[in-house]
N, C-alpha and C positions, 0 to 999 in steps of 0.2 A: 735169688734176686729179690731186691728188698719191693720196687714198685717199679712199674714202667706206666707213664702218660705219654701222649703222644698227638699232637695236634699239626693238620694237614690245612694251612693259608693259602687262599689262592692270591696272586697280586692284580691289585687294581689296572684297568685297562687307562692308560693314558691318550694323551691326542695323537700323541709320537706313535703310539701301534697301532692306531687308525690310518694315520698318514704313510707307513710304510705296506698297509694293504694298500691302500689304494694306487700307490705307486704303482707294487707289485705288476697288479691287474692292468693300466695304463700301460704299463710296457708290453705285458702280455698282450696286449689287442694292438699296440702299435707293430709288435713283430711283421705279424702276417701281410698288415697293409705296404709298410716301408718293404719289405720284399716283393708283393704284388706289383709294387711300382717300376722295383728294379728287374722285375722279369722282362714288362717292356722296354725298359730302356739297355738292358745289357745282355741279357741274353733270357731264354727261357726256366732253366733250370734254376733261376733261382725263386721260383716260387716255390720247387720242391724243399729247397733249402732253406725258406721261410717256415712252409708246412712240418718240416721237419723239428727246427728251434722252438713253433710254437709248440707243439706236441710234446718235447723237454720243459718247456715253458712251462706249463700245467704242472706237473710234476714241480718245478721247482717253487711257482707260487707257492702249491700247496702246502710246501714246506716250510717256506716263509712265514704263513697265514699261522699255522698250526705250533711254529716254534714261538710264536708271538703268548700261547698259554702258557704260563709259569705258575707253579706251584711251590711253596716253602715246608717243607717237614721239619716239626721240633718234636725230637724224643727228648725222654730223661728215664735215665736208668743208671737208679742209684745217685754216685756224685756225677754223672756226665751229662751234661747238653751237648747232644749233636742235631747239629743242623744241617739241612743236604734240600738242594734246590732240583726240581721236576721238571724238565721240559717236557711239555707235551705228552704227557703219561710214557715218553721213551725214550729217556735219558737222566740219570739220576747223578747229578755231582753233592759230592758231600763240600759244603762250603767251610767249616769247620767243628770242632769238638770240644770243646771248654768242659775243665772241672769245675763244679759250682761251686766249690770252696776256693778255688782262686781267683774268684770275682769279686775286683775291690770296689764296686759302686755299680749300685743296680736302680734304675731312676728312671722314671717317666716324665717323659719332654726332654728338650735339647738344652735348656737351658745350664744344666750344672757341668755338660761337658762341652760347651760351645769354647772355651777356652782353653781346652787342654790339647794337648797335639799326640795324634797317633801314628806308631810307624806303618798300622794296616787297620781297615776298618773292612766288617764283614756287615752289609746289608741284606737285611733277609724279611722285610718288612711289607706289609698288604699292599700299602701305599707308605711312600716317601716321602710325602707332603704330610700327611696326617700326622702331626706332632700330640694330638689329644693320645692316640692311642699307642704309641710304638715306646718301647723301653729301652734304654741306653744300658751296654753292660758295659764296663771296664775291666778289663784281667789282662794278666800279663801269659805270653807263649813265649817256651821255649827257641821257636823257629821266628818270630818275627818282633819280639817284645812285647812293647803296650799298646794294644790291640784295644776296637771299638766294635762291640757287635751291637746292630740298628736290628731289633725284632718285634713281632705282634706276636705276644703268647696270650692264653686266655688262664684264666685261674686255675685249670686244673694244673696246669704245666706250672704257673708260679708255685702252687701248693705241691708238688712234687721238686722244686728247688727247695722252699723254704728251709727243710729239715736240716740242710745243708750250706746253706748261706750261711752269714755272718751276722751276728746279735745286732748289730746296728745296723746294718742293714733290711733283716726282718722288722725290725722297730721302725723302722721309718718308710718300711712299704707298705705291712700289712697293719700295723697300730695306727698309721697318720702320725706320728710323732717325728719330732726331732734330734735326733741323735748327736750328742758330741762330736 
């Protein structure tokens, strides 16, 4: 094996994964009351079955709260980028696997591919808003065609592609220049 780099992103927490804690928990503490109430009003037993949902309840928060962490792993090894997304340090999906020599445009910012149309896009990025730092790849797959992968790599992972990229595209990531 010629090199392997390998960098572990975690993603940015948004408002959207605050608001579905907090949710969570709102319902979790509404359980017990809205059954407490129905125990007076219908019969006894359903406080047990309140007591009961919440005690699932906890359990299923947890799970919520916890699957809310995400992680992005980018290997390279040799010509392949694989990328594979972490929930919660316990579950590992491989999002996909690009040869770095079939990637036709590798570019930071959105601006050179806001025009172009993909049949799949694969986002694997810190945050999704951050256009300073996230790289646009272009390549074409076998399974879906002209495909978009949205990533944060850090330079050792660029410098473990470079060897294997495309001369105009090395030139115009790591030189600053502009390529034909």
């Amino acid at each position: 094996m010629e090199g392997f780099n390998e960098q572990v992103v975690k993603r940015a927490n948004k408002p959207i994964n605050l608001f579905i804690k907090i949710i969570s928990v709102i319902i979790l503490i509404a359980i017990p009351i809205v059954f407490s109430f129905l125990a007076f009003a219908v019969t006894a037993y359903m406080f047990y079955v309140g007591l009961f949902l919440f005690i699932i309840g906890i359990y299923v928060v947890w799970y919520i709260i916890s699957s809310q962490k995400v992680e992005f792993e980018y290997s390279v090894a040799g010509d392949e980028l694989d990328v594979s997304k972490i929930i919660s340090l316990r579950k590992r999906k491989r999002i996909c696997k690009v040869p770095v020599r079939e990637i036709e445009k590798l570019e930071k910012g959105e601006k050179s591919v806001n025009s172009m149309r993909f049949s799949k896009t694969f986002i694997a990025a810190r945050d999704i808003d951050a256009d300073s730092e996230n790289y646009y790849a272009v390549f074409n797959s076998a399974a879906y065609g002209k495909c978009l992968l949205i990533f944060t790599p850090n330079k050792q992972i660029l410098e473990g592609m470079k060897k294997y990229l495309n001369k105009d595209i090395v030139i115009k990531l790591f030189y600053n220049r502009n390529a034909g």
